[in-house]
C-alpha positions in Angstrom: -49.2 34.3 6.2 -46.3 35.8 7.1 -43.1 35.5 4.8 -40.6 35.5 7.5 -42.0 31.4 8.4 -40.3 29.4 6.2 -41.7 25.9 5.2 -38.1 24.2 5.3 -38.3 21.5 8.2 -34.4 21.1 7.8 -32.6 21.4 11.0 -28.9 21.2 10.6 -28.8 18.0 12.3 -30.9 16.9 9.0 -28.5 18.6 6.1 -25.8 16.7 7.9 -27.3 13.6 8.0 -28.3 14.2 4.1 -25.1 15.4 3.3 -23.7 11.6 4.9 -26.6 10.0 3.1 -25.3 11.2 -0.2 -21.8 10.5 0.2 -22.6 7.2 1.6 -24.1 6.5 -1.9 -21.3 7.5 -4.1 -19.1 5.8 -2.0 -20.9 2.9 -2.9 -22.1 3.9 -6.4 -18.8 4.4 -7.6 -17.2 1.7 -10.5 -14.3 2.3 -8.8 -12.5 1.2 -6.0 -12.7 4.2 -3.2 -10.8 3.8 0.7 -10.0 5.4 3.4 -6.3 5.1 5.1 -5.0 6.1 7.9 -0.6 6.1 8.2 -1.7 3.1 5.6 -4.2 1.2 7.4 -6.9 0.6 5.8 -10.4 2.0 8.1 -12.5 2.0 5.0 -13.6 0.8 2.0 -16.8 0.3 -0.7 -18.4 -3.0 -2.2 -16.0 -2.4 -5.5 -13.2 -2.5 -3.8 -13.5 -5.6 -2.1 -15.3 -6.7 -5.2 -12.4 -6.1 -7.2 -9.6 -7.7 -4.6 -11.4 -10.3 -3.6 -11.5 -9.8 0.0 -14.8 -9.2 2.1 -14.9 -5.9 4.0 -14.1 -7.3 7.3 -10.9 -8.7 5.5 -9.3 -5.3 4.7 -10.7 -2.9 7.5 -7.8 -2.6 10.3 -5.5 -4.2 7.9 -1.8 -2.6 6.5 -2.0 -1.6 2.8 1.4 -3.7 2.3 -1.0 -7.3 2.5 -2.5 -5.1 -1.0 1.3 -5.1 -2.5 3.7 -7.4 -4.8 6.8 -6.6 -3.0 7.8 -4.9 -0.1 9.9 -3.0 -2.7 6.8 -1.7 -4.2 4.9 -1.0 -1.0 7.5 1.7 0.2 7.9 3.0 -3.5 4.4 4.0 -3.4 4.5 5.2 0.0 7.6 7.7 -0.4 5.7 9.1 -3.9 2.7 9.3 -3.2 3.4 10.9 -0.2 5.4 13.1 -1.1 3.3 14.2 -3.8 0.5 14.6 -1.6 2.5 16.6 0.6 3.7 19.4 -2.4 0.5 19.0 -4.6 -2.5 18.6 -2.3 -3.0 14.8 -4.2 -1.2 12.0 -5.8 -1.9 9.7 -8.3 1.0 6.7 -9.6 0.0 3.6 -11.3 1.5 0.4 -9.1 0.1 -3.1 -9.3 -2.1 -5.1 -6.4 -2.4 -8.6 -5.5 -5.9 -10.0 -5.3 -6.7 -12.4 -2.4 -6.5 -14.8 -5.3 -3.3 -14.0 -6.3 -4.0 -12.2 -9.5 -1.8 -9.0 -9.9 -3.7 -5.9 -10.9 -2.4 -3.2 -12.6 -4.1 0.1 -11.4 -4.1 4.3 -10.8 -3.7 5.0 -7.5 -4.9 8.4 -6.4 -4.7 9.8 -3.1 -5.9 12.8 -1.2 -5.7 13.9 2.5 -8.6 14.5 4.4 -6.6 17.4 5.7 -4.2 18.5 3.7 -1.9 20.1 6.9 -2.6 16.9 8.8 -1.2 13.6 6.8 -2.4 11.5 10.0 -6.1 12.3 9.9 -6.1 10.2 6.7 -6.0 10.2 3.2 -9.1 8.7 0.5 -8.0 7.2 -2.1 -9.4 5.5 -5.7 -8.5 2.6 -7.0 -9.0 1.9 -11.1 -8.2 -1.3 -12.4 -6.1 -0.9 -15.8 -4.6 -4.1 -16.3 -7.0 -4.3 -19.4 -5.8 -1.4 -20.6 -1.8 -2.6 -20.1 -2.3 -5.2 -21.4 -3.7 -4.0 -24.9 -0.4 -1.4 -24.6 2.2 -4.3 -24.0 0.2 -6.2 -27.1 0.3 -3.6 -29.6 3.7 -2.5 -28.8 5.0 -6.5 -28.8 3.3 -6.4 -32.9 4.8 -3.5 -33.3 8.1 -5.2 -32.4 7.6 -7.7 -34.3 6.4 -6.3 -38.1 9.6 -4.2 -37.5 11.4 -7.2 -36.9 9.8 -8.8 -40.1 10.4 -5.7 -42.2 14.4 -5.1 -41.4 15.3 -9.2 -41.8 13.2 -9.5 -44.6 15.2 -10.8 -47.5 13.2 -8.5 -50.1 13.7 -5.1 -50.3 10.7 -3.0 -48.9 9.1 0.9 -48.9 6.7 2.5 -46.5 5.3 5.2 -47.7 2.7 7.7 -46.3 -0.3 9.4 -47.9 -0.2 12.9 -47.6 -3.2 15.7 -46.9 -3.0 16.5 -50.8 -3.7 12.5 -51.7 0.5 11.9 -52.3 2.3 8.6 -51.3 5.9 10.0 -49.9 8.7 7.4 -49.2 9.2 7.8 -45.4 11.4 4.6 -45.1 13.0 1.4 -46.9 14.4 -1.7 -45.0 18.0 -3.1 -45.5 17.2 -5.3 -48.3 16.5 -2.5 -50.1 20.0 -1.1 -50.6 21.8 -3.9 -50.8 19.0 -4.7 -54.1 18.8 -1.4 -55.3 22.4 -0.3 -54.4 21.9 3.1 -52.4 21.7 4.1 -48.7 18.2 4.0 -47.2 19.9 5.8 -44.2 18.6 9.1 -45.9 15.0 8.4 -45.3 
């Protein structure tokens, strides 16, 4: 046999058509919502994202990205930075919010890069991750912070928080008011 004949039957035909193949199958693989836009209209998008808007493919293909958007307001926010970013990074990523068919806003990271990065017009691919869970867990811890601070400084009794140190000792890192009008000195100092 000679070892110059090769038994690879690939053509480069085939390796593209593989290569599409593959990337056909993240695009639809992905838990994430994954587009295509072109000066923001949408040419292209997988099962996820329609899954997680609520609109069928044939809803969204052709459409403007503002239908996507709260506000107006928002729609050109986004625009100008991610744009822009785009433009001076190679890629973009902002958090914004999107309306569901349903109604239901979304918070979610944007990101955003161009097909071809000298050429803004050929299009830019872009993910979509829904964090509104994630917000929403932020805005409640934040809102019990709020309000055991809130509990703590009106309190009528005096109170300490302390913290336990590496070496196993409680040190006095704060007092509320109470405390000095009970005990008589300034809790400022802590």
């Amino acid at each position: 046999m000679d070892r110059t004949t090769t038994n690879d039957n690939s053509s480069p035909c085939a390796d593209l058509q593989k290569a599409k193949e593959r990337l056909a199958s993240i695009f639809d693989a992905a838990p994430v919502g994954i587009g295509l836009v072109q000066d923001r209209v949408i040419r292209e998008v997988n099962h996820f994202f329609c899954h997680l808007l609520g609109y069928s493919e044939n809803e969204l293909i052709g459409q403007d990205a503002r239908m996507l958007y709260p506000s107006d307001e928002e729609y050109e926010r986004i625009g100008k930075i991610k744009y822009a970013a785009i433009s001076q990074q190679g890629k973009g990523s902002i958090e914004t919010q999107l309306v569901r068919k349903d109604g239901k806003i979304l918070d979610i990271l944007l990101n955003s890069v161009p097909l071809d990065p000298t050429d803004l017009t050929s299009g830019v691919t872009f993910t979509v991750l829904d964090i509104t869970g994630q917000k929403w867990t932020e805005k409640a811890l934040l809102d019990s912070e709020q309000r055991s601070r809130n509990l703590i400084e009106t309190s009528p009794m005096g109170i300490f928080i302390y913290q336990l140190n590496e070496a196993g000792d409680l040190i006095l890192i704060a007092a509320n008011p109470a405390t000095e009008t009970i005990l008589g000195f300034d809790t400022g100092s802590f």
